[in-house]
Chimera marker file (.cmm) of the C-alpha trace (Angstrom):
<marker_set name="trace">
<marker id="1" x="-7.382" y="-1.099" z="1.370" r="1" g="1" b="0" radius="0.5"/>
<marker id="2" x="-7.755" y="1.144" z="-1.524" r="1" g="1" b="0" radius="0.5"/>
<marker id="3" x="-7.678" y="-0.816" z="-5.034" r="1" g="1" b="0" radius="0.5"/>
<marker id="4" x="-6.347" y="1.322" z="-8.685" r="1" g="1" b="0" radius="0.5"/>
<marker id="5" x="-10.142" y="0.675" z="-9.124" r="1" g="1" b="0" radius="0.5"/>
<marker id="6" x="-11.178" y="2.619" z="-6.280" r="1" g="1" b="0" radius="0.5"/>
<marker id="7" x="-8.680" y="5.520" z="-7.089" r="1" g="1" b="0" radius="0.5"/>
<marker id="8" x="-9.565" y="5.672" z="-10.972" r="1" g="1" b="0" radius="0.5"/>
<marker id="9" x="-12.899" y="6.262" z="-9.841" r="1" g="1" b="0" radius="0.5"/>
<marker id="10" x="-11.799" y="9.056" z="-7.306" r="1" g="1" b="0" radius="0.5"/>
<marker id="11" x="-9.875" y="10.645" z="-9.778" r="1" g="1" b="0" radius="0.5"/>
<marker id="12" x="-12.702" y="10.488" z="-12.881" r="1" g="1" b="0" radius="0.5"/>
<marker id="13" x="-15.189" y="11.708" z="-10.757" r="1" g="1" b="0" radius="0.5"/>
<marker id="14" x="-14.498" y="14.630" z="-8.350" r="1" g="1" b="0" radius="0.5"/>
<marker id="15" x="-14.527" y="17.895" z="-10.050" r="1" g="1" b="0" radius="0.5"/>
<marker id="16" x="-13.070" y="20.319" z="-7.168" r="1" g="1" b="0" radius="0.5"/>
<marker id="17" x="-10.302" y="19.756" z="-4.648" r="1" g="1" b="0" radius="0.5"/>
<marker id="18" x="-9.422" y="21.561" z="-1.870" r="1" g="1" b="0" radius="0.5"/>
<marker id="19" x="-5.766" y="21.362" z="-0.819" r="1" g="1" b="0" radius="0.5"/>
<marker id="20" x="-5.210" y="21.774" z="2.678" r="1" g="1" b="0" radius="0.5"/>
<marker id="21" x="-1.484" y="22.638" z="3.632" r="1" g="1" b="0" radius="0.5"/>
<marker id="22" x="-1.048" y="24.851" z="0.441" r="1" g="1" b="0" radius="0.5"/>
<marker id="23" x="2.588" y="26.192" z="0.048" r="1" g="1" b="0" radius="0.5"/>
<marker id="24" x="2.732" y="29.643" z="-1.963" r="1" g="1" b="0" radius="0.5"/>
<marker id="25" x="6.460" y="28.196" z="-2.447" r="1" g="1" b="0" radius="0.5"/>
<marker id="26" x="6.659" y="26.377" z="-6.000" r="1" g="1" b="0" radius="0.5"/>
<marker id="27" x="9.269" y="24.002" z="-4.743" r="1" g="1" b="0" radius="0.5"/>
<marker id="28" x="6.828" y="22.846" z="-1.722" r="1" g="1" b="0" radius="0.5"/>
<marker id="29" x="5.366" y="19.309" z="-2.757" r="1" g="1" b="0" radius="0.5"/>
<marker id="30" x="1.701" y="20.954" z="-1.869" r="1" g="1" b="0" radius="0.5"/>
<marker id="31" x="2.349" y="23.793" z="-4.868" r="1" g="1" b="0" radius="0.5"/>
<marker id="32" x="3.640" y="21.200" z="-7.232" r="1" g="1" b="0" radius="0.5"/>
<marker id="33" x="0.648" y="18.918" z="-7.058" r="1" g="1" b="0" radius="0.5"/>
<marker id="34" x="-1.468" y="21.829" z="-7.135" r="1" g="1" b="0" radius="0.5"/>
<marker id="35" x="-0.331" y="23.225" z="-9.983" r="1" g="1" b="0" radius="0.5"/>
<marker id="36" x="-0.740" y="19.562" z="-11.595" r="1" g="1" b="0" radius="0.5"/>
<marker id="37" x="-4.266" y="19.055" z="-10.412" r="1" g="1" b="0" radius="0.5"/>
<marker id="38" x="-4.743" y="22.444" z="-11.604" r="1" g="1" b="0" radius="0.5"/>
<marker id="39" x="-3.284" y="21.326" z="-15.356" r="1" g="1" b="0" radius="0.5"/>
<marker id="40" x="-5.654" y="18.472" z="-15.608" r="1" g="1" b="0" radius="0.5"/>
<marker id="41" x="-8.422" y="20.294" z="-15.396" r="1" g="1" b="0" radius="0.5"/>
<marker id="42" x="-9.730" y="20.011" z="-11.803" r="1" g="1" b="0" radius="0.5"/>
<marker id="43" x="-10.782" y="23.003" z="-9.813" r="1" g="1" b="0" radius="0.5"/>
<marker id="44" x="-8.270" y="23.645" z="-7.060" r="1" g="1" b="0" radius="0.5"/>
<marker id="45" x="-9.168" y="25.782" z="-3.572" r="1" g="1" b="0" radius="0.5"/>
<marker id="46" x="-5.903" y="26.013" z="-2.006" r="1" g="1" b="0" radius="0.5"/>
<marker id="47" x="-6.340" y="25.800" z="1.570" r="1" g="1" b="0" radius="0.5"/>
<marker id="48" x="-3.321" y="27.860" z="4.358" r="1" g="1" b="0" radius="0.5"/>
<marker id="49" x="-4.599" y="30.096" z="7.225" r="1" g="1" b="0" radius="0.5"/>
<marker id="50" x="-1.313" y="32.266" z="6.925" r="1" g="1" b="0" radius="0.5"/>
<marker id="51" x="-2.216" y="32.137" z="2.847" r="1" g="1" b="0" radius="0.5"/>
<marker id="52" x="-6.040" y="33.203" z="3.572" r="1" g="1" b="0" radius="0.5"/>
<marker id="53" x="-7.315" y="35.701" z="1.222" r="1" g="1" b="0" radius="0.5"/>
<marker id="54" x="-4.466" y="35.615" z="-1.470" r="1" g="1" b="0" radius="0.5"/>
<marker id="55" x="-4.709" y="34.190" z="-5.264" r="1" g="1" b="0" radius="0.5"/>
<marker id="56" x="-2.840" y="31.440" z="-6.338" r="1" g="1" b="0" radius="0.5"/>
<marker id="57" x="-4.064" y="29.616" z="-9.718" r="1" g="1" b="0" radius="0.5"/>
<marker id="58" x="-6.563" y="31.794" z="-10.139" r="1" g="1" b="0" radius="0.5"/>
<marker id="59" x="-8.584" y="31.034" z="-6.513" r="1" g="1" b="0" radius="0.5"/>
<marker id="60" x="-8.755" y="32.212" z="-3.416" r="1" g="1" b="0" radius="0.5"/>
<marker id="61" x="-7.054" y="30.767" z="-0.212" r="1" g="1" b="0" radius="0.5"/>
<marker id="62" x="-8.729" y="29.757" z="2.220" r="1" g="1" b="0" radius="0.5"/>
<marker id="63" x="-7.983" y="29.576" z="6.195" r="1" g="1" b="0" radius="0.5"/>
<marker id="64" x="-10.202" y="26.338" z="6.405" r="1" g="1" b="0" radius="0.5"/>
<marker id="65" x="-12.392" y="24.107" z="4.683" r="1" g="1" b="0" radius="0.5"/>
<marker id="66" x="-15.400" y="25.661" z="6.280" r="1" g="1" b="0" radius="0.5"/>
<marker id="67" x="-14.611" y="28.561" z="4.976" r="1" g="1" b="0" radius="0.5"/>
<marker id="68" x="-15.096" y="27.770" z="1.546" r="1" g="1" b="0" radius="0.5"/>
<marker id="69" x="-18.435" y="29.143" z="-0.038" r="1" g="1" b="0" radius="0.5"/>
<marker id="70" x="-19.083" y="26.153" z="-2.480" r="1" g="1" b="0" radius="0.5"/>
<marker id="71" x="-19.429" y="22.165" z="-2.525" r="1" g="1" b="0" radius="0.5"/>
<marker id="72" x="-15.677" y="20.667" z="-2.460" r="1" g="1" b="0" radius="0.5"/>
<marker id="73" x="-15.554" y="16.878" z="-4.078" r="1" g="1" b="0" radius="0.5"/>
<marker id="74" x="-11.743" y="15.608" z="-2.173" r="1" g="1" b="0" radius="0.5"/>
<marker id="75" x="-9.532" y="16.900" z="0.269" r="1" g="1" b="0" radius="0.5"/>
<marker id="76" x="-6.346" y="16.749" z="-0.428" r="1" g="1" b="0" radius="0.5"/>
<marker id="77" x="-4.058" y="16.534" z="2.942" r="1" g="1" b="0" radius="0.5"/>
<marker id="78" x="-0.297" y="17.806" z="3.288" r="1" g="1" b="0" radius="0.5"/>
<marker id="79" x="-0.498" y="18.240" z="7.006" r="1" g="1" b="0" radius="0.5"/>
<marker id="80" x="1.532" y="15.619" z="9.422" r="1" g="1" b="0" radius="0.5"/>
<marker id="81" x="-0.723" y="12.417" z="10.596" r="1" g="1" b="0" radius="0.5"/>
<marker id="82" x="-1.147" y="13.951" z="13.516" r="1" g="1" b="0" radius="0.5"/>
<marker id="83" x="-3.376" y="17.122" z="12.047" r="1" g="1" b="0" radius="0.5"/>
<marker id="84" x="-5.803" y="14.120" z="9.866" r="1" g="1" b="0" radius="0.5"/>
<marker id="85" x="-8.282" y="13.682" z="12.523" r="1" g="1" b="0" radius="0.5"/>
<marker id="86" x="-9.043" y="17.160" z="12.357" r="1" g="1" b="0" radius="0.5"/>
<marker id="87" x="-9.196" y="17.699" z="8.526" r="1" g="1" b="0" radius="0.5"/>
<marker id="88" x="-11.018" y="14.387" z="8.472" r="1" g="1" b="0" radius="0.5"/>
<marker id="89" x="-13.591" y="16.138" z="11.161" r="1" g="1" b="0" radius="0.5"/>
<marker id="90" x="-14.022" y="19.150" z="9.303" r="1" g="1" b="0" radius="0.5"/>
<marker id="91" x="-14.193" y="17.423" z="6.063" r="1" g="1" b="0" radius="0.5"/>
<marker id="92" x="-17.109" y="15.530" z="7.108" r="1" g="1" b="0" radius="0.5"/>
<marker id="93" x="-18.866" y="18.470" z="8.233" r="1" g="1" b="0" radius="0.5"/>
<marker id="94" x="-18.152" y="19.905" z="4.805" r="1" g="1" b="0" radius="0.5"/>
<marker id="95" x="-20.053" y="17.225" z="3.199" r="1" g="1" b="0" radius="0.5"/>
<marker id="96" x="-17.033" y="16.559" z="1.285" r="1" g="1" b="0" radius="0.5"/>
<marker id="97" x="-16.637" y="13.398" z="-1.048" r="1" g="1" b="0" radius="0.5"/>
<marker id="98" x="-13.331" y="12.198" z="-0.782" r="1" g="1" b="0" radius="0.5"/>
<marker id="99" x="-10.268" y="12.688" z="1.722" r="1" g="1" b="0" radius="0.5"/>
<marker id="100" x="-6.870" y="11.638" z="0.256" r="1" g="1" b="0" radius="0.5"/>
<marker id="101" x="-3.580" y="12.034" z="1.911" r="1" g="1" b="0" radius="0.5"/>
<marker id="102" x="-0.361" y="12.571" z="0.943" r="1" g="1" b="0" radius="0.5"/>
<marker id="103" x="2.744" y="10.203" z="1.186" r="1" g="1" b="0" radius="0.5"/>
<marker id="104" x="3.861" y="9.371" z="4.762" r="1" g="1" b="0" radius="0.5"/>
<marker id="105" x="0.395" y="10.821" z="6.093" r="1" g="1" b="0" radius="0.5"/>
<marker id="106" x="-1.544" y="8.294" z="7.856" r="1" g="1" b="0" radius="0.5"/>
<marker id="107" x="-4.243" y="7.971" z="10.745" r="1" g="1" b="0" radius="0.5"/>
<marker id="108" x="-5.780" y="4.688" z="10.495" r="1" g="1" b="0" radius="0.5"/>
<marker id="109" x="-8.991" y="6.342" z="13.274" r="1" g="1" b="0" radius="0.5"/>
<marker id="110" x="-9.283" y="9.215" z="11.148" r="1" g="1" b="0" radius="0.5"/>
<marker id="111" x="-10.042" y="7.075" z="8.020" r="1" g="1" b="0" radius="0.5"/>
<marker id="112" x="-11.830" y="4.829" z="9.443" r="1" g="1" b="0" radius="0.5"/>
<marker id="113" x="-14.461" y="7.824" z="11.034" r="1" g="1" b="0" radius="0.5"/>
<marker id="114" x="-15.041" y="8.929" z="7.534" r="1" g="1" b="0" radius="0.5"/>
<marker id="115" x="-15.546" y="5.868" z="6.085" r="1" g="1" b="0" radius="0.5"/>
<marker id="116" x="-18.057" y="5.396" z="9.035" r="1" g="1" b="0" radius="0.5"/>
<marker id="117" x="-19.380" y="9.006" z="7.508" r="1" g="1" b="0" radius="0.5"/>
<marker id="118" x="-19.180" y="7.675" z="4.116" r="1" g="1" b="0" radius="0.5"/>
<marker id="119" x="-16.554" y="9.560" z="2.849" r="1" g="1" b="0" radius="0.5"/>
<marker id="120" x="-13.728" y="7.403" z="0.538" r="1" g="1" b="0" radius="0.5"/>
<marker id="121" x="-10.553" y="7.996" z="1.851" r="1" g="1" b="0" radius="0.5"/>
<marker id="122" x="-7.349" y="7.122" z="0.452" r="1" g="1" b="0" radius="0.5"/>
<marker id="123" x="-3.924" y="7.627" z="2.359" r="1" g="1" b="0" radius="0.5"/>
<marker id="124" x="-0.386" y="7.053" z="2.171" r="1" g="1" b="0" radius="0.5"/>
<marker id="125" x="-0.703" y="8.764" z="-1.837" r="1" g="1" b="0" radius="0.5"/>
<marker id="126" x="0.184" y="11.447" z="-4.151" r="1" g="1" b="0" radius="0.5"/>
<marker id="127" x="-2.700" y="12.107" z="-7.091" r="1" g="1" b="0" radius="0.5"/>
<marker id="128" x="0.004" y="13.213" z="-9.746" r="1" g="1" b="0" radius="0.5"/>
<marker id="129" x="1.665" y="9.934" z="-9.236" r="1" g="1" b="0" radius="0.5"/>
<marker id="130" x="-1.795" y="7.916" z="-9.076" r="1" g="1" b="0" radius="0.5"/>
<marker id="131" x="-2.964" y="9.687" z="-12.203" r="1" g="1" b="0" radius="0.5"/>
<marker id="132" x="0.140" y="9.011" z="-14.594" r="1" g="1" b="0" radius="0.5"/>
<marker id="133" x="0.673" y="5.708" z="-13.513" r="1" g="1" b="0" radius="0.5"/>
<marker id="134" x="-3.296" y="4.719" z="-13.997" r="1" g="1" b="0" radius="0.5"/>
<marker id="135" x="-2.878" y="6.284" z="-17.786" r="1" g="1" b="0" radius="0.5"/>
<marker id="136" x="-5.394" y="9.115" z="-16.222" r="1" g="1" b="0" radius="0.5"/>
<link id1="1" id2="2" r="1" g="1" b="0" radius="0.2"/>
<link id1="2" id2="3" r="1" g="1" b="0" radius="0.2"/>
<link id1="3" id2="4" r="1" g="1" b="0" radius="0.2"/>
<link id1="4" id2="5" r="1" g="1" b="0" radius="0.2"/>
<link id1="5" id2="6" r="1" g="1" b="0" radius="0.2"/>
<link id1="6" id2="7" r="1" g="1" b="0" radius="0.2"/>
<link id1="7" id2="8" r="1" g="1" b="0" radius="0.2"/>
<link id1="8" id2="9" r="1" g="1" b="0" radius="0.2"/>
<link id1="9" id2="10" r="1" g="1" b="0" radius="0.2"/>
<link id1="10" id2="11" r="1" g="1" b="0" radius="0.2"/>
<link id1="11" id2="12" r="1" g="1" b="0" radius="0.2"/>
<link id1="12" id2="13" r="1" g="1" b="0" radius="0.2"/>
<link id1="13" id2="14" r="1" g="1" b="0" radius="0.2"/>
<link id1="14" id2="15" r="1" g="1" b="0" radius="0.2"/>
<link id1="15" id2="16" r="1" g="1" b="0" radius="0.2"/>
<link id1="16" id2="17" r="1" g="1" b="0" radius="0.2"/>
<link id1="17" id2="18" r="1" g="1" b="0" radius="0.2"/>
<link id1="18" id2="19" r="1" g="1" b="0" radius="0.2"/>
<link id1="19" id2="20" r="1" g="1" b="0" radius="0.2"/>
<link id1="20" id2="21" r="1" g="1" b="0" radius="0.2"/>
<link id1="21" id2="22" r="1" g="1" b="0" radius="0.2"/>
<link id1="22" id2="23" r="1" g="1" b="0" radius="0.2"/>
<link id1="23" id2="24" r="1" g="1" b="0" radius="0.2"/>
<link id1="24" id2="25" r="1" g="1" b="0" radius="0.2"/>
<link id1="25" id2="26" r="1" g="1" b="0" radius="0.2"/>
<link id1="26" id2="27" r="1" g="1" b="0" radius="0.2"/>
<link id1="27" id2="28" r="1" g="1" b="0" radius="0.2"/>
<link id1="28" id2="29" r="1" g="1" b="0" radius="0.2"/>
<link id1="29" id2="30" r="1" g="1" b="0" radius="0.2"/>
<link id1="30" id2="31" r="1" g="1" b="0" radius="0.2"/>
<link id1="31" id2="32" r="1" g="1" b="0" radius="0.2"/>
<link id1="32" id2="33" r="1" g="1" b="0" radius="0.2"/>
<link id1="33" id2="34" r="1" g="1" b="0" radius="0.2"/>
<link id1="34" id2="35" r="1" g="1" b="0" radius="0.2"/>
<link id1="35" id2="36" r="1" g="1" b="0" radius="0.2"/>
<link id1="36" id2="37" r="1" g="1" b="0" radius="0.2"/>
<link id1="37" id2="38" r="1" g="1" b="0" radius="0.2"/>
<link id1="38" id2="39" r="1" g="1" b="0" radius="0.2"/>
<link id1="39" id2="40" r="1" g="1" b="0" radius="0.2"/>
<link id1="40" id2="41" r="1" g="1" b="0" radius="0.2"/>
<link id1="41" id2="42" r="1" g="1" b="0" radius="0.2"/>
<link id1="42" id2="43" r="1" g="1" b="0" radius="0.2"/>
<link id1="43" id2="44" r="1" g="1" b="0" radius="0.2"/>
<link id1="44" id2="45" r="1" g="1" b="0" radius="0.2"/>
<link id1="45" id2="46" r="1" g="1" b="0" radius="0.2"/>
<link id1="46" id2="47" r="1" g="1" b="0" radius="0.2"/>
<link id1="47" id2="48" r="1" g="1" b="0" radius="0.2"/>
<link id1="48" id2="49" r="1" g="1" b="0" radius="0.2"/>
<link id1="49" id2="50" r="1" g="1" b="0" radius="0.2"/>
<link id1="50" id2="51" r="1" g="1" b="0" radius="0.2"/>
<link id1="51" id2="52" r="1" g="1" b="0" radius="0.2"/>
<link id1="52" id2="53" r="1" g="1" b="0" radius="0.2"/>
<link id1="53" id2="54" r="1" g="1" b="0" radius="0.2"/>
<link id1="54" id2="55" r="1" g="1" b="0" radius="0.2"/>
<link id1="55" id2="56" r="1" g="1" b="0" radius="0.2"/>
<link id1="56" id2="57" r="1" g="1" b="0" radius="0.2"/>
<link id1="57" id2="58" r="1" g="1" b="0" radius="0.2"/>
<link id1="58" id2="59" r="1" g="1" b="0" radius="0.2"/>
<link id1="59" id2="60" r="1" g="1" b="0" radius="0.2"/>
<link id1="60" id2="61" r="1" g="1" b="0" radius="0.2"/>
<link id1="61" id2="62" r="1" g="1" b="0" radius="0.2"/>
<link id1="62" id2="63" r="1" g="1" b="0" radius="0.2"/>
<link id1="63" id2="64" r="1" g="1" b="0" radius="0.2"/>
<link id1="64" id2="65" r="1" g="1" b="0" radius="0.2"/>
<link id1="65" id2="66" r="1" g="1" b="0" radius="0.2"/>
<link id1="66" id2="67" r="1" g="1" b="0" radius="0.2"/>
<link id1="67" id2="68" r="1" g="1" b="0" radius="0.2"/>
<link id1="68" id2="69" r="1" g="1" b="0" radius="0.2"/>
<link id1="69" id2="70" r="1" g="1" b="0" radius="0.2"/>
<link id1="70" id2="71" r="1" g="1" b="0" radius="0.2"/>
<link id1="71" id2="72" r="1" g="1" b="0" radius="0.2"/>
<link id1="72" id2="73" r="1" g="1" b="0" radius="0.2"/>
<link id1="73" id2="74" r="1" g="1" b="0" radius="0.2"/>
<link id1="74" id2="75" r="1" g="1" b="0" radius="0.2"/>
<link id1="75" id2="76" r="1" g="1" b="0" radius="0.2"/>
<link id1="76" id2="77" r="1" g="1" b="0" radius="0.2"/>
<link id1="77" id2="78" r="1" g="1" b="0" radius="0.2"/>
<link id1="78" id2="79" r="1" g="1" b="0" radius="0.2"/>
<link id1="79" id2="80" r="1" g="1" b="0" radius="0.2"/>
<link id1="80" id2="81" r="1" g="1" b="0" radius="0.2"/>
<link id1="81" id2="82" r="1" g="1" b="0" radius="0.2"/>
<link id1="82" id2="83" r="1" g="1" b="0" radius="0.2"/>
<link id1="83" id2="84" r="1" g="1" b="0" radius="0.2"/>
<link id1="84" id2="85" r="1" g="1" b="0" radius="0.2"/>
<link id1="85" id2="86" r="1" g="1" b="0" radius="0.2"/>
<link id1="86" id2="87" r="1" g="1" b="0" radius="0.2"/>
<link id1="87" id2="88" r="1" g="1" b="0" radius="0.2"/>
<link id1="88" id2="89" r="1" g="1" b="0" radius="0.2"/>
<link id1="89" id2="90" r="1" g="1" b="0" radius="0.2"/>
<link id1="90" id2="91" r="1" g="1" b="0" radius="0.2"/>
<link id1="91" id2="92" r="1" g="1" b="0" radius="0.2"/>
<link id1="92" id2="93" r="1" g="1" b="0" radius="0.2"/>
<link id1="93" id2="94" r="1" g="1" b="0" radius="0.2"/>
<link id1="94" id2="95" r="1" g="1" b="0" radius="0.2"/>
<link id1="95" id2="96" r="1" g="1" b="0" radius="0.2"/>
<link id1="96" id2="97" r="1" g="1" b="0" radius="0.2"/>
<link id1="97" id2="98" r="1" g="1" b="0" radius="0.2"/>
<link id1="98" id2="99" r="1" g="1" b="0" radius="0.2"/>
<link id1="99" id2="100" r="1" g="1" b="0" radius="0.2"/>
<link id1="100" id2="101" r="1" g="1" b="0" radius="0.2"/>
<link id1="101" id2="102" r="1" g="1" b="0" radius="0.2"/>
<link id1="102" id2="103" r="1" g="1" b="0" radius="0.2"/>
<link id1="103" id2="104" r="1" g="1" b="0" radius="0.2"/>
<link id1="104" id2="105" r="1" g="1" b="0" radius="0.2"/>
<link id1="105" id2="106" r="1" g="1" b="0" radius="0.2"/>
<link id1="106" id2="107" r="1" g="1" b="0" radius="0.2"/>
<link id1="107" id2="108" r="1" g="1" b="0" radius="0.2"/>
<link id1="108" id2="109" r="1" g="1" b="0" radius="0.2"/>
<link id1="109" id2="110" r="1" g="1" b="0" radius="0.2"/>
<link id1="110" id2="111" r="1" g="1" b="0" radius="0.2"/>
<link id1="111" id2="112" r="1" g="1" b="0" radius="0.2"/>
<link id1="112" id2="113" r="1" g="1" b="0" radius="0.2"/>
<link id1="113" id2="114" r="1" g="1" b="0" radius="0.2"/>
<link id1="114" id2="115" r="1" g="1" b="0" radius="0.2"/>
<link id1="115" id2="116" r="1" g="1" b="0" radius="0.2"/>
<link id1="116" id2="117" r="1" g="1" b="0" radius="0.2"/>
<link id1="117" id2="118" r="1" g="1" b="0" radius="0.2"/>
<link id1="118" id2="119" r="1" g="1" b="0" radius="0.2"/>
<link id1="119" id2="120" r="1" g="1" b="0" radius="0.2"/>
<link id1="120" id2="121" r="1" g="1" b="0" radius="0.2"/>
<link id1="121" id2="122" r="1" g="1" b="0" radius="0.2"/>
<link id1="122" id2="123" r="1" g="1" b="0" radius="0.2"/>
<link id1="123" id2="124" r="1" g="1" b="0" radius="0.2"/>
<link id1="124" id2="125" r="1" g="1" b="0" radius="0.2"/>
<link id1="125" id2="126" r="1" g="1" b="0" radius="0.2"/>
<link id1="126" id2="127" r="1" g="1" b="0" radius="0.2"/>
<link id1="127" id2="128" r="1" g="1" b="0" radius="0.2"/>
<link id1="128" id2="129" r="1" g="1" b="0" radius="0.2"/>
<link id1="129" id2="130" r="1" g="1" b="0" radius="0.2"/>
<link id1="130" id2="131" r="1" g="1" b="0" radius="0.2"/>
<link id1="131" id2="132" r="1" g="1" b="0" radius="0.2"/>
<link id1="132" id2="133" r="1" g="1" b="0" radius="0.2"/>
<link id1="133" id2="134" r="1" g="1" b="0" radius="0.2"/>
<link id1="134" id2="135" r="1" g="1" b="0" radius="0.2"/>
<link id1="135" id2="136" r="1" g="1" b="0" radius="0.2"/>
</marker_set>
């Protein structure tokens, strides 16, 4: 179980997040929490195959994680539970810090492999609600 310890330490410490699932739409839940990472200061690699080689706030997409040419801190996941086990997968091979998933996202095996990796993963969450309601 993740504690509000656990997640204000998350959210202190990583620097860059990659969102996997980016929307270019604004309305799209992945865009909004984008842009909010984005306006706290974090670095944010949007991360959309169909999206890959485009600009939105001011970085490059991505197709996939292993595609990106620097060290990313979290994953952030808006794909359905059933698409975890492979962002948890390449995630590990990333040498990424952190996976976090969105609300309604959940695979209890995929967490548990990168905890076994030891990766902290939190799931079943939305940073921009985390953040205001820690007073982050």
């Amino acid at each position: 179980m993740t504690t509000d310890d656990d997640i204000r330490q998350i959210l202190t410490t990583v620097k860059t997040i990659a969102v996997v699932g980016f929307s270019a739409n604004p309305d799209r839940p992945s865009n909004e929490v984008a842009a909010f990472l984005k306006r706290k200061g974090f670095r944010v690699i949007p991360v959309n195959p169909g999206l890959a080689g485009q600009s939105f706030l001011g970085e490059r997409v991505y197709a996939t994680l292993k595609d990106i040419p620097f060290t990313v801190d979290m994953v952030d996941v808006f794909r359905a539970s059933e698409y975890v086990a492979a962002v948890m997968d390449e995630a590990i091979s990333i040498r990424a810090k952190v996976v976090w998933t969105q609300l309604d996202v959940v695979d209890e095996t995929a967490a548990e492999k990168g905890r076994a990796a030891g990766l902290s993963v939190v799931m079943n969450r939305c940073p921009a609600i985390e953040m205001p309601r820690l007073g982050l």
